[in-house]
N, C-alpha and C positions, 0 to 999 in steps of 0.2 A: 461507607464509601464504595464507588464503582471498583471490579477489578483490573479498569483497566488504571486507576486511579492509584492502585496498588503496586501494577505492576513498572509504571511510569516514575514514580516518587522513587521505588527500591532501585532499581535501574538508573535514575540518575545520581542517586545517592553512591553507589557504587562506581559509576565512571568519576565521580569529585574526588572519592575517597581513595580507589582503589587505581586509577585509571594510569595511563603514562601520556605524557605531555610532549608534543611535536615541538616546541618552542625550541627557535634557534637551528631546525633543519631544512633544508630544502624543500619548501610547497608548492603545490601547484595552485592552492585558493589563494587570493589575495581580496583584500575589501575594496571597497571602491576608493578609498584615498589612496591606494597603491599601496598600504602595509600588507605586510605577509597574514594570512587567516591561518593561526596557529591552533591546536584542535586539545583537549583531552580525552583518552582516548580507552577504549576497552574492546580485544577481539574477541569475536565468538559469542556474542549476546544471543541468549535464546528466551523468547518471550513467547507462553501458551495462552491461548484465550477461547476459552469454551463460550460458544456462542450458543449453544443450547442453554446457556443457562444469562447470560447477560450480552450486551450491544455493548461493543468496547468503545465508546465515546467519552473522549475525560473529561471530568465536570471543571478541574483546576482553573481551567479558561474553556472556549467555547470552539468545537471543531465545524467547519462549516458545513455539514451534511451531505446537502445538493451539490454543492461545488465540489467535494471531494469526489461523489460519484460519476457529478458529470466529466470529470478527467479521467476518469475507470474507464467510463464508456466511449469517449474520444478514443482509449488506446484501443479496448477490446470488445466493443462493439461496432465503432465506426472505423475500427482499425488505421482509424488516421495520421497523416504526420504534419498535418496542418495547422497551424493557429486562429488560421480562420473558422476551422469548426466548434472552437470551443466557448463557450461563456465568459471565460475568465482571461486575466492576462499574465498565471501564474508561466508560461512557458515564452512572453514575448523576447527576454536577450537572448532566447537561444534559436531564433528563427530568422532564416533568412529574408531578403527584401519580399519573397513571395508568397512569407507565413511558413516554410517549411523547415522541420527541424532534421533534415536529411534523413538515412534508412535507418530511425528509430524508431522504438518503440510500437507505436499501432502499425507502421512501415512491416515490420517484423513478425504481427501477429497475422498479415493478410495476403503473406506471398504461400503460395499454392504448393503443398510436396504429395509427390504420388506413395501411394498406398494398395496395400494389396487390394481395397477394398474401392481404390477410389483416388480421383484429386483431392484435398483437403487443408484448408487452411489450419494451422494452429489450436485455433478458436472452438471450428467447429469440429474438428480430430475427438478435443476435449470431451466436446457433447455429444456427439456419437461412442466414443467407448465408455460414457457413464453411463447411456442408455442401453449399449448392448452387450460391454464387456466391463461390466462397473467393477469388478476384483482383480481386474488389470493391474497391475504393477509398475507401467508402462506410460499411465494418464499423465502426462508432462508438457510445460511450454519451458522457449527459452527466448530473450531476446538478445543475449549476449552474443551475437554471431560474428567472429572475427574478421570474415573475409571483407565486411562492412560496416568494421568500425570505422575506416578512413572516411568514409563518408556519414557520419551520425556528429550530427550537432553538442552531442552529448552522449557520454555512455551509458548506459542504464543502468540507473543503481540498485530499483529493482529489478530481477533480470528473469528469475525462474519459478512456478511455480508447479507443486507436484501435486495430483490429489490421490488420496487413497480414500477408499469406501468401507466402510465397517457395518456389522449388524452386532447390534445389542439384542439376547437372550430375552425370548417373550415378544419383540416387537417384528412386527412384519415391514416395517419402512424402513431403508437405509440410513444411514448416516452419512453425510460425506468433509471429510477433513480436508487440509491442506499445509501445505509446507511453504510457506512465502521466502525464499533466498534474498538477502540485498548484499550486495559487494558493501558500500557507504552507505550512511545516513546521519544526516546531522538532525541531531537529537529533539533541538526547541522548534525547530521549520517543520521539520515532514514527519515526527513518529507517528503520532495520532492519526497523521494524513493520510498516512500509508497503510496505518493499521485497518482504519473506519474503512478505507477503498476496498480493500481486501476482503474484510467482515463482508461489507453489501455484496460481493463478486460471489464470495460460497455462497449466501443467501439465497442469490437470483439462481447460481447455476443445479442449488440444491432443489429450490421449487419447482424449476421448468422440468430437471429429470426425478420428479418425484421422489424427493430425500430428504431427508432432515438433514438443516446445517448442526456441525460438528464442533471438531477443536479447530483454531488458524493457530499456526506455530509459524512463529517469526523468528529468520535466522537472520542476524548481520552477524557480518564479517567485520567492520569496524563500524562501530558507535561514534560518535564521538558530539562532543560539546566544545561550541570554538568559544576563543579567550573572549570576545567580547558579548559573548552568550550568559554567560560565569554567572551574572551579579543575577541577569534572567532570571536564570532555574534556580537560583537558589530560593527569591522571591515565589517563583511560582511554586517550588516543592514543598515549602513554608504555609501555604493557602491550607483552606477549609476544602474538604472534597465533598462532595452530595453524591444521594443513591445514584446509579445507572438510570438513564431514561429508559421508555419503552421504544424498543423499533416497531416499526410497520412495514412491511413491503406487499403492494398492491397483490390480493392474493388472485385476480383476474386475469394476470399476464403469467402466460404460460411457453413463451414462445421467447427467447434469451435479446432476441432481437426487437421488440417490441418495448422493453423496457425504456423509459426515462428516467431522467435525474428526480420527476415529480411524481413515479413512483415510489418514491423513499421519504417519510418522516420519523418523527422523535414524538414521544409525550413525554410531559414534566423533565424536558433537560431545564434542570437548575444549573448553574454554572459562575466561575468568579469571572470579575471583570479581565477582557479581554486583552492582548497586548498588544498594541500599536506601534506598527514602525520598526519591525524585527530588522536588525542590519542581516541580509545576505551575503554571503563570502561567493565571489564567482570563478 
């Protein structure tokens, strides 16, 4: 089986078994027939996933590739807060009449801060100090900015990420790792989603600054699996898993910005049947 198939199955076996259950307190998710979205729950999950050695894509069911990147690159390439840029309509309840999900997210990664060196967005901060100061300590985004939550349609639940660069003994090309922060996540909707975005994001930013991608370490703060998720994961942690696919990412594009969604495929993702009709907690 894949490791991300490993790391997904132990993980939710652990929040069923081990986890504590919000039932009965005070939430802020409710489902859409107005019951409360009750969660189980585990803090401090840490998930590592060596991408040098496999594409964290989990076979249990099927993660949708292209569409997971082209939301990567809505935030952190187009730096958008539009709905109207994206493909999909996984972000339409949270968008105003004008498509806008207020000062989130891509909002966050394209406002301009001075630097000794320069104006610089977020984004491009990143890809300047892995090309010129890559053992920086320093290489960081954040989207959780306070003075601007009052205006974000949503809070960002992933919010930060760090990189650090490493060299392995004998090889003259870097490594570059990463630390993905999430405040939430609910477990059957976005793990995968968030993981596969992530994985593509070191990938791109390792081959445009000439590096080999590393480890992604995935931090949540709270995990959780809501109650009418339960019968879900049990079904799906129960499946058959198959090898890791093979990734591709266009080795021509060298330039972070240049990238598309149809830069990125899979070979032989085998995978179980998919699931239909996941209820949302909003």
């Amino acid at each position: 089986m894949s490791m991300a198939d490993t790391i997904f199955i132990n993980m939710c076996r652990d929040i069923l078994e081990n986890g504590t259950s919000t039932e009965g307190e005070k939430v802020r998710p409710h489902w859409p027939d107005g019951a409360p979205a009750y969660t189980i729950k585990k803090f401090g999950v840490v998930n590592r996933y060596d991408l040098s050695q496999e594409f964290p894509l989990l076979t249990l069911r099927r993660t949708a590739l292209k569409s997971a990147t082209d939301e990567m690159l809505w935030i952190w390439q187009q730096k958008s807060n539009n709905i109207h840029d994206l493909h999909s309509h996984i972000w339409d309840e949270w968008a105003d009449a004008d498509g806008s999900i207020g000062k989130a997210y891509g909002y966050q990664l394209g406002v301009k801060h001075q630097y000794k060196e320069g104006l610089f967005d977020q984004v491009d901060r990143v890809i300047y100090d892995l090309k010129h100061n890559p053992f920086s300590r320093r290489i960081m985004t954040n989207l959780y900015v306070h003075q601007d939550l009052h205006e974000m349609n949503l809070y960002p639940c992933a919010y930060s990420m760090t990189f650090n660069v490493t060299q392995k003994k004998g090889q003259d090309k870097l490594v570059l790792n990463a630390i993905l922060n999430q405040r939430s996540q609910d477990v059957l909707a976005a793990n995968n989603w968030n993981v596969v975005q992530y994985a593509v994001l070191l990938h791109m930013l390792a081959q445009v600054c000439d590096m080999q991608a590393g480890e992604l370490v995935h931090v949540i703060a709270d995990a959780h699996i809501y109650d009418r998720h339960v019968p879900i994961i049990r079904e799906l942690i129960a499946r058959k898993p198959y090898p890791a696919p093979k990734f591709w990412l266009n080795p021509q594009v060298h330039d972070f910005y240049q990238f598309t969604r149809n830069d990125v495929r899979v070979e032989d993702y085998v995978t179980g049947e998919q699931i239909a009709d996941i209820p949302i907690a909003v």
